[in-house]
N, C-alpha and C positions, 0 to 999 in steps of 0.2 A: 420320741422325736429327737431327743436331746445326744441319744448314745449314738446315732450314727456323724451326727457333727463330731463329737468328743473323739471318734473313732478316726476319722478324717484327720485332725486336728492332730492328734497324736502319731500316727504315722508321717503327718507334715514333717512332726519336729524329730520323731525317727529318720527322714531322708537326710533334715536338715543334719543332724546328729552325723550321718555317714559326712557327709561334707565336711564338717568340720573336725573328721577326726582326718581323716587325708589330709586338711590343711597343717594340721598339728603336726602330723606325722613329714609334709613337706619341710613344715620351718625345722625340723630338728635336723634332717636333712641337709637344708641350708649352711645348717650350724655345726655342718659335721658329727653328729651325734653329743656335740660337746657342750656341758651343765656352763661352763665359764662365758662360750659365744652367748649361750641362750641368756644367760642374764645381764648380758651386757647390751644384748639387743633387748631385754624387757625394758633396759633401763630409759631407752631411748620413744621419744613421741610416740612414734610409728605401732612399737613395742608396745606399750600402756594401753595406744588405741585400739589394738585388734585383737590383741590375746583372748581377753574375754566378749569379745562383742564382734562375733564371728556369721550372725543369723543371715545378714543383708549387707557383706562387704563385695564390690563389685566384682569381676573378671571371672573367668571362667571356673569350672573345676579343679578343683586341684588336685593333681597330678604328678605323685611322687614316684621314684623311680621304684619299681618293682624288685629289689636284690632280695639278696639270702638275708640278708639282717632284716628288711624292711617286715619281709617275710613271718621270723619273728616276733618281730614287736607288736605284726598285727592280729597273730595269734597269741601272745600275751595279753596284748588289749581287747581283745575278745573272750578271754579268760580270765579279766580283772571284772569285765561289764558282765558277766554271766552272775560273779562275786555279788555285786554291788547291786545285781537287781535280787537276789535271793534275799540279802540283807536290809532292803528295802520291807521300811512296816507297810500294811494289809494297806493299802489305801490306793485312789483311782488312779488307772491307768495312765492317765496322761500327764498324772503327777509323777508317776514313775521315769515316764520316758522326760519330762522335764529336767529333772533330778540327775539324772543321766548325763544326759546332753550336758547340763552346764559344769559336771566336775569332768568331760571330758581330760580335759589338759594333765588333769592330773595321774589320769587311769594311763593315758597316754605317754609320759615321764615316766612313770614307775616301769611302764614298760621296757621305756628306753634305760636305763639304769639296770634292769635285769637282763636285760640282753647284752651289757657289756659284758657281765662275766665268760660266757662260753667264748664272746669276742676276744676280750686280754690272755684267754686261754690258748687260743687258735693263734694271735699272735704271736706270742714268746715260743710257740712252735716254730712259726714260719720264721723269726730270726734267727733261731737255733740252726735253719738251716742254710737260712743265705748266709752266715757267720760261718758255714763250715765250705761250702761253697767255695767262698772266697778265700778262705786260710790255705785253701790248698791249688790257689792259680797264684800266678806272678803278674796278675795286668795292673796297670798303673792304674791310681785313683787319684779324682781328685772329685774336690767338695766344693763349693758354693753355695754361701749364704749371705743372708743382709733381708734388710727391712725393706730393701725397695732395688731394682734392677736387678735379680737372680738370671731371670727366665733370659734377660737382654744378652748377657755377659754369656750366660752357656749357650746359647744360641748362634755367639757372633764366635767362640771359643772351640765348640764343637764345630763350628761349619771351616774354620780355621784348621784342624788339627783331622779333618775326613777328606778337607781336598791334599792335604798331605801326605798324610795316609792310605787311604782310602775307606769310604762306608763300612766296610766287614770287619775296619778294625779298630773301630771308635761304638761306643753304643754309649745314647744320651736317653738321658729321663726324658719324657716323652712332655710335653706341652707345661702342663704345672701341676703336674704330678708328685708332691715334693715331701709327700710326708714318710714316717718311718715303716708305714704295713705299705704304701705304694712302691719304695724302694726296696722293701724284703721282696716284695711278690716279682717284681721287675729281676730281681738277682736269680729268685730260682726261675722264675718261667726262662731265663736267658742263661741258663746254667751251662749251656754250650760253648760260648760265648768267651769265658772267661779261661782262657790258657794267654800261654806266652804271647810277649809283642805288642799286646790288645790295650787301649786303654776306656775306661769306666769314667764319664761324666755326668757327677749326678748333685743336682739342686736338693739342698736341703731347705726345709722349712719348718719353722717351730711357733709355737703360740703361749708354750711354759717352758721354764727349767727342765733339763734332761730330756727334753726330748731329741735334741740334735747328737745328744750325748750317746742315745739307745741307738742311734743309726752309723755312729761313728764306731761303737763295739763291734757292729759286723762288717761293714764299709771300709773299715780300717784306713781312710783317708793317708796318701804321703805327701800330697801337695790340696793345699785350700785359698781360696779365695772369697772374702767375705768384703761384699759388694762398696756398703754402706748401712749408715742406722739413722732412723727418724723416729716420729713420735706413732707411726703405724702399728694397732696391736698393744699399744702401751699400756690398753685398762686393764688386757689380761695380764700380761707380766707383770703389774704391780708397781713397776719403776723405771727411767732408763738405764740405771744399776744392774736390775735383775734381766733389763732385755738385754742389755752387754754382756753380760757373763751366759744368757743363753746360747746369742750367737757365738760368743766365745768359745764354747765349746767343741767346734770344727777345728782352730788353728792350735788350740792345746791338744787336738789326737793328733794332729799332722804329724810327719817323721821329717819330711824334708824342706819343702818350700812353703810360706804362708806369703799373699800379696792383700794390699791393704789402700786406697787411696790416700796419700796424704794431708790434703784437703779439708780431708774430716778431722777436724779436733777432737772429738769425742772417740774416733777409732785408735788416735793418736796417742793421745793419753791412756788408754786401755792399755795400748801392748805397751807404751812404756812400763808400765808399772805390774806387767805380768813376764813368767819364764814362761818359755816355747822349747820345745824338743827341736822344732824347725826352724831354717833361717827365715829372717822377718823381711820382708821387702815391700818400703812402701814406694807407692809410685804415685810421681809426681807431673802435675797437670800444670807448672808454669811455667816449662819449655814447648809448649803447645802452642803452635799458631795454628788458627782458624781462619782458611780463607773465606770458601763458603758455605754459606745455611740457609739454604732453601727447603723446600716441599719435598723436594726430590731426593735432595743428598748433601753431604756434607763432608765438603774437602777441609786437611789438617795435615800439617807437619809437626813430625814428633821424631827429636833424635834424626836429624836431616832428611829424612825419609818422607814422604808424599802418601796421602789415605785417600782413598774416594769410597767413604761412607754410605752406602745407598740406602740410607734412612732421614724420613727429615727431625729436626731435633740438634743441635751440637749437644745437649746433654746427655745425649749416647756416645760422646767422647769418650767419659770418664767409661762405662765398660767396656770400651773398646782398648784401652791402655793396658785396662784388666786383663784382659782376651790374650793380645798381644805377645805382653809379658812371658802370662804364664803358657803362651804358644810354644815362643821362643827359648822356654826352659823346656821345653817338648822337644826341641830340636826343630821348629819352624822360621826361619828367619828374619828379617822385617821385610827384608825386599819380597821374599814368598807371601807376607804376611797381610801388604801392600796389594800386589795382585789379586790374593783371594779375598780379599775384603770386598774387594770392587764386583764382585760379584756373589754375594750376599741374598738372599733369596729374602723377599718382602717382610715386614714383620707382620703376624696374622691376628696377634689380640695385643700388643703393645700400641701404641701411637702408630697410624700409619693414614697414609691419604687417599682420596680419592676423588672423582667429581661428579656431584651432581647433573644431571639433566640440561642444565641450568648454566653448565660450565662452572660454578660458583665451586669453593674447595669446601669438603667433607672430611674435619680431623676426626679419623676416627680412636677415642681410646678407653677402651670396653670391657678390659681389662681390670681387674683389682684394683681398687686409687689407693694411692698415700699420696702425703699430704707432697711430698717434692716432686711428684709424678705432676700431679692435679695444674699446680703454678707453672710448671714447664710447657704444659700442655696448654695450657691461658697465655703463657706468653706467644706463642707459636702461632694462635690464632691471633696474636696482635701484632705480625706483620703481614694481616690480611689488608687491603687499602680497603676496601668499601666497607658492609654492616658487616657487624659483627654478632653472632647469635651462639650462647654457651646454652648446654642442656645438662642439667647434670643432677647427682642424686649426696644427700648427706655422707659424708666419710664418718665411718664405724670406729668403735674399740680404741677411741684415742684419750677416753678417760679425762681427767681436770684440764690436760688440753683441746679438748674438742672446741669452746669456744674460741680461742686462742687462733687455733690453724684455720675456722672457717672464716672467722672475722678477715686472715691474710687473703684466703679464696676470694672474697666480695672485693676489700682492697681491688686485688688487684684485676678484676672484669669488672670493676669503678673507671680504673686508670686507663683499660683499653674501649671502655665507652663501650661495653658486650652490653644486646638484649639476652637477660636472662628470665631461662626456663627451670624452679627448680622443683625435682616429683617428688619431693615430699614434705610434711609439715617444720619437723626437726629445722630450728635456724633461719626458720621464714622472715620472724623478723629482723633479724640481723641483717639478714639481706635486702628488707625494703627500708633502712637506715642507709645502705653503704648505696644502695645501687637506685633507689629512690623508684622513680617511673619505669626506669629501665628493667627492673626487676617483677618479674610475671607469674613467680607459681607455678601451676601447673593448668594453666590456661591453652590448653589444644587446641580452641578454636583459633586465638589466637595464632600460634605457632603455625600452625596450616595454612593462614594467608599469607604469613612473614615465609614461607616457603614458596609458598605461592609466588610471591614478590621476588622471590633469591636471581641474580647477576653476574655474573664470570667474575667481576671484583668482589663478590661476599664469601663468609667462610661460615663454615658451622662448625662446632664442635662438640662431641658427642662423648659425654666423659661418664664412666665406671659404667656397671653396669646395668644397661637403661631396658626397661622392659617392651617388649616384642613389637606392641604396635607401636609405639614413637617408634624405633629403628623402621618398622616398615615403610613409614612418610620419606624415606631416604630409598629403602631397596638397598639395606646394607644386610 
């Protein structure tokens, strides 16, 4: 009687076993295949809670993307578990599949670690040839980086420098696409592309040392712009020393122009006290008048000239000076630069708005947070006149400041009187300190009457990236 339970019982924890190796196999995923994210997210609540205690965590299956690597790893990890039951001693079966099951994670890691080699292999190929690519066209490059506003700045920069041009003779890195194998692969899949006339915009992104450095060898950047720096990503790099000499990396391959806000002291001080092959030009945000900033748009004079912004935000000013600039070293005008701005196409994962049902306004920004992102975004909703309701999820990878920047978060959805919703444990209590009753966790029931309740004067705002069903309570 006993072996057909036992029998049961152990192909239970063999189904459960598949689950939670897709899960494993998603969160590395998540983390870009990268050992530095994955331990930076062990380190966190969420991290510690779910790693090993996988059996009975809710939501659906999990469902990683099926590529060539995934591919791999899961025939490695199939090839580790064949291992690891052969070396298993003579004893019952459902100890075996036990056994199994809970060094998943591990079997799962080793995988991922062996599949980087034929990966760094297949890489230094593909640079090899977007490096030759481009040594042999004449189109203009330029680079863009920073801790926070990349995507904004090439966005408002490319759409700047195609209505001037035209489409066939600008080609932009495609949404946040930003790393060094998505930039090789973009150069040769667009190998066409690249002859005279033409110019090449393309967002860099880094999370360590050298890696802006390995895209700027074949990219060969002559003009750069590097956004701004915060504390975003800081537990990887180790310091804001070593994130500044990371990003730094774009304006030391430059040949011709580097643009820099001056605003930032910390960007400030950096180029003072480094050489550049290129000229340095900072620009500067306190001849700036700001008429208006609403939901809709946001008009500014800069250099006698008139902007009509069609994003709401003023703190998409500052990449819009960027854009400008380095337009008009493109040979775009300001007046030209003026008109096309004004017709600016939405922005689609940055901040952007919309209305509910309800008429009530819907920020939405779903987007990657950091931390100057986040408070701009909080401010925003606090020129909403009626309730105020923030949603949002822990900011990652920000190291000994993580207390620091969430404690400012609470601050300041204290100051604008926001109900908040937040989905996950990390900093819970910080925030029933700053934000008291107003502050709800992750209370759904709740949140679904207080939608329920929403009026043409309320606002929501919907910040980093919130998982599927909250976003469906909205129909965003």
């Amino acid at each position: 009687m006993d072996f057909p339970i036992l029998n049961f019982v152990s192909w239970g924890i063999l189904g459960l076993g598949v689950r939670t190796g897709f899960w494993h196999l998603q969160r590395w995923q998540m983390q870009e295949y990268r050992a530095d994210r994955m331990k930076a997210w062990l380190r966190t609540h969420d991290g510690t809670r779910n790693v090993f205690n996988l059996w009975f965590f809710p939501g659906k299956l999990p469902r990683p993307d099926f590529t060539g690597r995934a591919g791999l790893i899961l025939l490695l990890f199939g090839s580790w578990s064949f291992v690891c039951w052969q070396l298993l001693p003579d004893i019952d079966f459902v100890w075996q599949v036990l056994i199994w099951e809970r060094t998943i994670w591990l079997w799962m890691g080793l995988s991922v670690w062996i599949s980087s080699l034929p990966v760094n292999w297949t890489r230094k190929c593909l640079f090899s040839q977007a490096q030759m690519i481009i040594a042999n066209s004449d189109v203009k490059r330029i680079g863009i980086t920073g801790s926070f506003g990349k995507s904004s700045t090439k966005l408002i920069l490319g759409h700047l420098l195609t209505m001037k041009y035209g489409a066939d003779q600008v080609l932009i890195t495609p949404r946040n696409e930003n790393t060094e194998v998505a930039l090789a692969r973009l150069v040769v899949d667009k190998s066409d592309f690249f002859q005279a006339g033409k110019i090449f915009l393309a967002e860099m992104g880094a999370y360590a040392r050298g890696e802006i450095e390995d895209v700027c060898e074949f990219v060969q950047p002559q003009v750069g712009i590097v956004t701004g720096i915060n504390d975003q990503h800081i537990e990887l790099f180790g310091s804001k020393e070593k994130q500044l000499a990371a990003k730094g990396e774009l304006p030391k391959a430059c040949t011709e122009k580097v643009f820099f806000p001056l605003q930032d002291p910390e960007l400030k001080h950096w180029f003072d006290t480094q050489k550049m092959k290129a000229d340095v030009l900072p620009i500067s945000q306190l001849g700036v008048q700001i008429e208006v900033s609403d939901e809709e748009k946001t008009i500014f004079t800069y250099r006698d000239q008139r902007f009509t912004l069609p994003w709401c935000g003023k703190f998409f000013v500052r990449n819009a000076l960027l854009a400008i600039e380095a337009a008009e070293n493109m040979g775009v005008n300001l007046s030209e630069s003026a008109i096309f701005l004004a017709a600016l196409p939405p922005l689609e994962r940055a901040l952007n708005t919309k209305r509910h049902s309800s008429g009530a306004l819907i920020l939405e920004d779903l987007y990657s947070a950091n931390p100057d992102g986040v408070l701009a975004a909080i401010d925003q909703l606090g020129k909403v006149e009626g309730h105020k309701i923030f949603i949002g999820l822990p900011l990652r990878e920000l190291g000994e400041k993580a207390e620091m920047v969430h404690q400012q978060i609470f601050e300041r959805l204290k100051k604008i009187e926001a109900e908040v919703f937040w989905l996950k444990s990390d900093f819970e209590k910080l925030g029933q300190e700053h934000c008291g009753v107003r502050f709800h966790g992750e209370d759904e029931a709740l949140l679904r009457r207080m939608i329920t309740a929403l009026s043409a004067r309320d606002g929501v705002l919907l910040e980093s990236r919130l998982p599927d069903e909250i976003l469906d309570l909205f129909d965003v």
